[in-house]
N, C-alpha and C positions, 0 to 999 in steps of 0.2 A: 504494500500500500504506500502510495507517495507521503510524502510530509511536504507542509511548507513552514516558514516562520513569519509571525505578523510582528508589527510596529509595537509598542506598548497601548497606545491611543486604539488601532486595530484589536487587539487581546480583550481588551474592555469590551469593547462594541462585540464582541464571536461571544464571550462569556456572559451578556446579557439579552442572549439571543438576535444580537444584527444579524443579519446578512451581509457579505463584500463584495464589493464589488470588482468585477474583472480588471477594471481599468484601473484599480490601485492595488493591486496582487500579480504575481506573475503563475501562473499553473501552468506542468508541464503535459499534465494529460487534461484536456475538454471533451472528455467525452460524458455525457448528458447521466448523473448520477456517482459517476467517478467518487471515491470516499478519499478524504484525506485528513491527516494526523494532523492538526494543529499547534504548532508550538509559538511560544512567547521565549527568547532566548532559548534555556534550559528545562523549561515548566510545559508542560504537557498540559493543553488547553482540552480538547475534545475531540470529536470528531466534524469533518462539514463534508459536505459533497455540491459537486459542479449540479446548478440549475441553467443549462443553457439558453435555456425560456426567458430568464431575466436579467444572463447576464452577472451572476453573483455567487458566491461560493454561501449554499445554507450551513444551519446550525442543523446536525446530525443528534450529536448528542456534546454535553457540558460534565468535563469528568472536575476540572477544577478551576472556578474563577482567579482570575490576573485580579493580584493584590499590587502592583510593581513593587 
């Protein structure tokens, strides 16, 4: 399963259920559902997956909110 790492400012927003948007993320695989590891640095955010419908990486699941 891919991983990415978000911003801190990003981390907050995935751990209060945002959505990302494409165009401030870089994903290596877009295919429509794809799951990806979310990381903050070192911390282990959740899971998201590609919604290519809108454009944005969703909130799959939330294993641990970004405190920074």
């Amino acid at each position: 399963m891919p991983s990415i790492c978000v911003t801190e400012n990003q981390a907050v927003r995935f751990t209060i259920g945002g959505q990302l948007s494409f165009d401030r993320i870089k994903l290596v695989d877009l295919n429509d559902g794809t799951l990806y590891r979310v990381y903050c640095k070192d911390v282990f955010l959740g899971l998201g997956f590609v919604d290519c419908e809108n454009r944005q990486l969703g909130v799959k699941c939330v294993i641990q909110k970004y405190e920074g």
